[in-house]
FIZALUM-446254 format. One record per atom (N, C-alpha, C): atom name; residue in one letter; residue number from 1; x, y negated, z. Coordinates in pm, whole numbers, plus 50000, padded with zeros to 5 digits. Example, Ala and Ser with C-alpha at 12.3 -4.5 7.8 and 13.67 -1.06 7.14 Angstrom:
# residues 2
<N, a, 1, <51319, 50569, 50780>>
<CA, a, 1, <51230, 50450, 50780>>
<C, a, 1, <51320, 50330, 50780>>
<N, s, 2, <51285, 50225, 50708>>
<CA, s, 2, <51367, 50106, 50714>>
<C, s, 2, <51290, 49997, 50787>>
//
This chain:
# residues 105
<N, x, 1, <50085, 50119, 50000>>
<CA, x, 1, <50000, 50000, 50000>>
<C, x, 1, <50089, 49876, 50000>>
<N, x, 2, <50081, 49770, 49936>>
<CA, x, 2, <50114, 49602, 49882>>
<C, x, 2, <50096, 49579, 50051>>
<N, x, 3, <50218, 49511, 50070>>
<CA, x, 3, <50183, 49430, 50206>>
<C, x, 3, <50136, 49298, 50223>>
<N, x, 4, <50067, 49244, 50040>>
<CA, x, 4, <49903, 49184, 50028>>
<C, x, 4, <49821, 49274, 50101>>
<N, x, 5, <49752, 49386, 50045>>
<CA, x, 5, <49668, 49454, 50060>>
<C, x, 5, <49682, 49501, 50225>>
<N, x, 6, <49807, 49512, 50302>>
<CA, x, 6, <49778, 49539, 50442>>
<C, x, 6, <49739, 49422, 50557>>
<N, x, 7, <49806, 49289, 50476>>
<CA, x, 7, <49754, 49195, 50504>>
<C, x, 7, <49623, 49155, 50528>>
<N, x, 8, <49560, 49143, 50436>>
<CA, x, 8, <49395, 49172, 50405>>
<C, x, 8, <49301, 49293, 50506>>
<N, x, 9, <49374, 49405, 50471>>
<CA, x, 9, <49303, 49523, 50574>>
<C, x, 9, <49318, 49493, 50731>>
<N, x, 10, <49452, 49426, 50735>>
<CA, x, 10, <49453, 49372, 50943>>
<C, x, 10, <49364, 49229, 50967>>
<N, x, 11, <49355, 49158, 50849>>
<CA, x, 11, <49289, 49071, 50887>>
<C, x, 11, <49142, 49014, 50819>>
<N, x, 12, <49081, 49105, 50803>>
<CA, x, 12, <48990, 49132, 50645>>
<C, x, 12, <48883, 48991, 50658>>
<N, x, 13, <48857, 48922, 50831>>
<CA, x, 13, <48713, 48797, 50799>>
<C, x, 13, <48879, 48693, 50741>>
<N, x, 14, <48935, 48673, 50802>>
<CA, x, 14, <49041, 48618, 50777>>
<C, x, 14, <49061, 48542, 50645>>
<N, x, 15, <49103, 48699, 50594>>
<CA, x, 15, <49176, 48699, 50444>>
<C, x, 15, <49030, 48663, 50387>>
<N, x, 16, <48925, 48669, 50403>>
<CA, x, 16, <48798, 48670, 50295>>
<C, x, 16, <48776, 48560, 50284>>
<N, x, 17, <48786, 48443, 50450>>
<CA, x, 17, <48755, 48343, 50398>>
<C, x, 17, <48873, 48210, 50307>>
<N, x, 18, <49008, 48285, 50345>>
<CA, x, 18, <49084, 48223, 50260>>
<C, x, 18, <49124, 48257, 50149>>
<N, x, 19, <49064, 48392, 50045>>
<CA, x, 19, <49062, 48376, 49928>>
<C, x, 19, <48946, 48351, 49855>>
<N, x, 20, <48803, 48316, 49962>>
<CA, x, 20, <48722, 48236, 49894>>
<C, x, 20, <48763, 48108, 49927>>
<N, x, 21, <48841, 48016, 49960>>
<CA, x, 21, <48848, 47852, 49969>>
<C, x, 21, <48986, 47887, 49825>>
<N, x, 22, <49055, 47990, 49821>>
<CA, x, 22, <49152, 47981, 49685>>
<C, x, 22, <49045, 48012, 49556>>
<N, x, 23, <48970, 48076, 49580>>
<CA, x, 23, <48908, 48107, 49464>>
<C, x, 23, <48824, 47975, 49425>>
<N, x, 24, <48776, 47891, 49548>>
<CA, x, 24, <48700, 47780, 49512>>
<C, x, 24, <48813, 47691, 49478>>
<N, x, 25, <48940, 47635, 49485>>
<CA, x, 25, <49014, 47552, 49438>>
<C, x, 25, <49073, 47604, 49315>>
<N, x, 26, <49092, 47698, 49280>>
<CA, x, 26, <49124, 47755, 49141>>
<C, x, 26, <49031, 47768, 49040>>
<N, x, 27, <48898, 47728, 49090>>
<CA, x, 27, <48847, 47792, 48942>>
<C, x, 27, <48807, 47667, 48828>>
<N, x, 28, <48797, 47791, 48729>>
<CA, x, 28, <48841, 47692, 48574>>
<C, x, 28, <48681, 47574, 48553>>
<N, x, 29, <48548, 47605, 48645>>
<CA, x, 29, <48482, 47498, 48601>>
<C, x, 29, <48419, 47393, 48711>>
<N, x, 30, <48575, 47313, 48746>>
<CA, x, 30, <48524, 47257, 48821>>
<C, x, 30, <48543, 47085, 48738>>
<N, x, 31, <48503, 47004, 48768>>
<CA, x, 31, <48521, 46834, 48795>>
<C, x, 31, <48670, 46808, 48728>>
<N, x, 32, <48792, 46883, 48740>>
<CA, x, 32, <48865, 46894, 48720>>
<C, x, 32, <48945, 46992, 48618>>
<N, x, 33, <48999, 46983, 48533>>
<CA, x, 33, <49043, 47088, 48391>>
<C, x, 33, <49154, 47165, 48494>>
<N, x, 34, <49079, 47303, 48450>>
<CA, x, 34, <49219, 47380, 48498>>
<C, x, 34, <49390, 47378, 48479>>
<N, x, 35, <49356, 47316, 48396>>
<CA, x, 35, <49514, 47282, 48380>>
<C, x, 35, <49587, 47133, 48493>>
<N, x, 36, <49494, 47045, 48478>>
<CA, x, 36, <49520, 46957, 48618>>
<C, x, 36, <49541, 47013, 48750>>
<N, x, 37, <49484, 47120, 48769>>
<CA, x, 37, <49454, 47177, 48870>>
<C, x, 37, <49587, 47288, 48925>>
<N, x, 38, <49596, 47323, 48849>>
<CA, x, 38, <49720, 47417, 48816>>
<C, x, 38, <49868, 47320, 48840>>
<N, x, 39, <49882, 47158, 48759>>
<CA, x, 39, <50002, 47090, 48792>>
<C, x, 39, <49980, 47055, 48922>>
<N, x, 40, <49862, 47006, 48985>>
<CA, x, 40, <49864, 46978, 49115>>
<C, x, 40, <49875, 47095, 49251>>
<N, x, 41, <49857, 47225, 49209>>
<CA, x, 41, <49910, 47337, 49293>>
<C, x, 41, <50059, 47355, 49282>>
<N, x, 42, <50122, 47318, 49147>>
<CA, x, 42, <50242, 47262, 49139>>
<C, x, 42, <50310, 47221, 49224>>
<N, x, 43, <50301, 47092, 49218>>
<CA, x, 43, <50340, 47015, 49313>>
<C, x, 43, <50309, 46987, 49448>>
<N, x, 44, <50179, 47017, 49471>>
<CA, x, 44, <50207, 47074, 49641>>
<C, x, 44, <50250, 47174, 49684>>
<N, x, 45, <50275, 47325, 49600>>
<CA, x, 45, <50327, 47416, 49637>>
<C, x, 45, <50506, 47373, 49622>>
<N, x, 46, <50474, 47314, 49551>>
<CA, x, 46, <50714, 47224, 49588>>
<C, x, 46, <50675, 47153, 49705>>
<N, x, 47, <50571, 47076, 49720>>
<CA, x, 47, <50577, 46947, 49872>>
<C, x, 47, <50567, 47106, 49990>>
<N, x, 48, <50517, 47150, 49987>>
<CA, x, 48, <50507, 47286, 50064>>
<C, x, 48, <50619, 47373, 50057>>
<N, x, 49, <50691, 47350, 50001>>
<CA, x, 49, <50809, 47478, 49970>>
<C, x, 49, <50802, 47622, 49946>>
<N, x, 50, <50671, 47666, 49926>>
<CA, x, 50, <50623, 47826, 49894>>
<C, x, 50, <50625, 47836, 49803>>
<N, x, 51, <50801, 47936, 49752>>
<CA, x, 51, <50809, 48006, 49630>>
<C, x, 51, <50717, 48098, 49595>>
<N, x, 52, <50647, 48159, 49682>>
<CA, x, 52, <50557, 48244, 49566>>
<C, x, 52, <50384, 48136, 49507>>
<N, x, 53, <50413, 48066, 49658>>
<CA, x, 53, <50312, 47971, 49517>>
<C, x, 53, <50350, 47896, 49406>>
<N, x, 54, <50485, 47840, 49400>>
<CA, x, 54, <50543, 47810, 49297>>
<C, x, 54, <50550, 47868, 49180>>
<N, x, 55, <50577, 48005, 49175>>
<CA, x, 55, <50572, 48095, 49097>>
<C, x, 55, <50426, 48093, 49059>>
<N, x, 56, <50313, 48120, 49148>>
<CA, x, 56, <50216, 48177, 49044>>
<C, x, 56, <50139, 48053, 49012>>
<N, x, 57, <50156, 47940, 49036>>
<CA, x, 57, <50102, 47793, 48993>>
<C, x, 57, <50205, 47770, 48869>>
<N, x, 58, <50323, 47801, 48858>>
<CA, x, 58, <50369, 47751, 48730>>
<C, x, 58, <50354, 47834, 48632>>
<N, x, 59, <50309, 47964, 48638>>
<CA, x, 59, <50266, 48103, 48544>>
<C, x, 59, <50145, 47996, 48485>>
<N, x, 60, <50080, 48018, 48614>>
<CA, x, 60, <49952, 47951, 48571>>
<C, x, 60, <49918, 47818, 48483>>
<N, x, 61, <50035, 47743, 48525>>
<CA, x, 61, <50041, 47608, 48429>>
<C, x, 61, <50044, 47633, 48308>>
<N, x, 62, <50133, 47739, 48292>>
<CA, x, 62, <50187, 47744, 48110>>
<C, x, 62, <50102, 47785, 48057>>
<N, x, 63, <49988, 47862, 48123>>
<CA, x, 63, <49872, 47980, 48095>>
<C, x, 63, <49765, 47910, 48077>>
<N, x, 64, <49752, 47756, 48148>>
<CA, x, 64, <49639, 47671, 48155>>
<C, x, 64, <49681, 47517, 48023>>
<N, x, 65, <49795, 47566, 47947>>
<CA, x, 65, <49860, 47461, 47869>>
<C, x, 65, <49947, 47348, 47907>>
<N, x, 66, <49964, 47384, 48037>>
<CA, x, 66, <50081, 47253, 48072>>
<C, x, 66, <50222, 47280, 47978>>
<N, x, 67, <50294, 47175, 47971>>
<CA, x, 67, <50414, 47141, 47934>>
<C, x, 67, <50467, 47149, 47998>>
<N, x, 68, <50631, 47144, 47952>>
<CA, x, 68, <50751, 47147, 48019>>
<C, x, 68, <50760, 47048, 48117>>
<N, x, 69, <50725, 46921, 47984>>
<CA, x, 69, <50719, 46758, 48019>>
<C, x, 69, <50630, 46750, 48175>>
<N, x, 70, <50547, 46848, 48181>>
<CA, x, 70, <50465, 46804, 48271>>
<C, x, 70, <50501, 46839, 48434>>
<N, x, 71, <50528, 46949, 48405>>
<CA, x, 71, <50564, 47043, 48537>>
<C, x, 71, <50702, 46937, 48541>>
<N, x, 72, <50792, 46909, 48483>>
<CA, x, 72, <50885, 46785, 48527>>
<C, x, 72, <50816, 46669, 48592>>
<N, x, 73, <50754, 46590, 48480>>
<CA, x, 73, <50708, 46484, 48577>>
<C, x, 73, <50645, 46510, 48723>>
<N, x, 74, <50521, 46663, 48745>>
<CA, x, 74, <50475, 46715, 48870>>
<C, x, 74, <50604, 46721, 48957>>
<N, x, 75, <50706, 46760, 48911>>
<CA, x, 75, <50812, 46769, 49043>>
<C, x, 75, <50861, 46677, 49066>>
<N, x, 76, <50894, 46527, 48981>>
<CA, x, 76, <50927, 46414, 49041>>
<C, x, 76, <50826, 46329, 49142>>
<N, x, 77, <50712, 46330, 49092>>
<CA, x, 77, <50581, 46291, 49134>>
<C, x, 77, <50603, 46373, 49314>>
<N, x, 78, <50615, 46497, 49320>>
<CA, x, 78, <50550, 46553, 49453>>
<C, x, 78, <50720, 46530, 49519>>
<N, x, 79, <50806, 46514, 49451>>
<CA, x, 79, <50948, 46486, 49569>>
<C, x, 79, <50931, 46315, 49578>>
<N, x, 80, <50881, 46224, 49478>>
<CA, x, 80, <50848, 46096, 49535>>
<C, x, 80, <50737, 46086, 49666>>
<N, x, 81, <50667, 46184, 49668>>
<CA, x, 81, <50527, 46174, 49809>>
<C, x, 81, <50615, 46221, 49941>>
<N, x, 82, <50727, 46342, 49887>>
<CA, x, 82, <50753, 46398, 50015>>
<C, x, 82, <50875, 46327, 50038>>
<N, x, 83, <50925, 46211, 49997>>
<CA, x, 83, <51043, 46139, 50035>>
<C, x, 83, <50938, 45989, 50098>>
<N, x, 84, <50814, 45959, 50053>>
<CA, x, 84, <50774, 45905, 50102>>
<C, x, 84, <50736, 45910, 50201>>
<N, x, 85, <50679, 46027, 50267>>
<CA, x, 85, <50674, 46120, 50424>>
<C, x, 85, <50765, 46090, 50499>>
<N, x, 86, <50853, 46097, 50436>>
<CA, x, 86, <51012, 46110, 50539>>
<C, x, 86, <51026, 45954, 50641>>
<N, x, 87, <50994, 45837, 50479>>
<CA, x, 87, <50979, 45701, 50525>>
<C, x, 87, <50876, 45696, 50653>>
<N, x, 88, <50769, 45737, 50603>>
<CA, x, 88, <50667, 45727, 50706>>
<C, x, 88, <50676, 45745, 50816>>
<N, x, 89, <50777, 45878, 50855>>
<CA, x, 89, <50771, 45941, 50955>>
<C, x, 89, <50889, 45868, 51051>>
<N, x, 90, <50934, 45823, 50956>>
<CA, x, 90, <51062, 45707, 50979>>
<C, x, 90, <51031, 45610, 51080>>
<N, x, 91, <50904, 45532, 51025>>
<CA, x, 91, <50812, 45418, 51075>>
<C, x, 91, <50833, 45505, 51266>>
<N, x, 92, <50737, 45611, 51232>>
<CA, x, 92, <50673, 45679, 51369>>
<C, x, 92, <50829, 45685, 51440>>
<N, x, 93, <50931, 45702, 51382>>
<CA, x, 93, <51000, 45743, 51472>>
<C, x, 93, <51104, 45595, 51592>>
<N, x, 94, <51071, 45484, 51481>>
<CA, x, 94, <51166, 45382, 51526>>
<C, x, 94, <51034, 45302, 51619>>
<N, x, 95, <50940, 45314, 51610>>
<CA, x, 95, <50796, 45269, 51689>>
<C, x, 95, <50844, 45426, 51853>>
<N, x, 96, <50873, 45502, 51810>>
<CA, x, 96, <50857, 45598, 51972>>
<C, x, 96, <51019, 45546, 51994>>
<N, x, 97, <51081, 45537, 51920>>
<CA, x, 97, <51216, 45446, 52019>>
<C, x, 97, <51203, 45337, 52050>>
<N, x, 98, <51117, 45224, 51988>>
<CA, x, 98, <51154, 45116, 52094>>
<C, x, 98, <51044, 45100, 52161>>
<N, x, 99, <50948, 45227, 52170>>
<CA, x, 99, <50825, 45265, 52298>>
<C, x, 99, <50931, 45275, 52418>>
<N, x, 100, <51003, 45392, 52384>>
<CA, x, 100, <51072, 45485, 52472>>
<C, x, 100, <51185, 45340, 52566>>
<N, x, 101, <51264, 45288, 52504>>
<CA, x, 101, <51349, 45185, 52514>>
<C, x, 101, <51293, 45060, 52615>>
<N, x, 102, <51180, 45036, 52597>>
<CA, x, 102, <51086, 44954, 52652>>
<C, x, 102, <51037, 45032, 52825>>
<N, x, 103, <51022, 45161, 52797>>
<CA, x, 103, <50933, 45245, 52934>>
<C, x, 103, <51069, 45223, 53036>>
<N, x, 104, <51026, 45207, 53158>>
<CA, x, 104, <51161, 45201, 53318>>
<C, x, 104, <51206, 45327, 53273>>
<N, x, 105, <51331, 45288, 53319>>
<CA, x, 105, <51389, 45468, 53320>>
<C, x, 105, <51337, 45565, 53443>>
//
């Protein structure tokens, strides 16, 4: 047995309701063209760092007509959001030092 499939069997309400919320973000007739849909699993699966979603979102891109061009621009696009995070988190961090700096010792 796929240690998918044992996955699923130890955790079966689990796994059901999270490959119906994948099956509802993947499918081909939504508001959105599957192929959009597919660069944007893209690139959050890079902002996420999960090679095997990487893998089966970029199968899927080429399968849904994305370009080369595109899945490039998706990876500059999602390392510009997650370098923008970093800033952000930047903000939070120089705001809890001069919290911290400010509190009596």
């Amino acid at each position: 047995m796929s240690l998918a499939k044992e996955l699923v069997r130890l955790a079966p309400i689990e796994a059901k309701a999270f490959l119906g919320l994948k099956a509802a973000a993947e499918r081909a007739d939504g508001a959105i063209p599957e192929k959009y849909r597919e660069l944007i699993s893209v690139a959050v699966a890079l902002t996420t760092q999960c090679s095997y979603c990487i893998d089966a979102h970029a199968v899927n891109a080429v399968k849904a007509g994305a370009t080369r061009e595109e899945i490039a621009e998706a990876v500059f696009i999602a390392s510009a959001l997650r370098a923008g995070a970093a800033v952000g988190h930047g903000l939070l961090a120089l705001r809890l030092f001069d919290a911290a700096s400010l509190a009596p010792a």
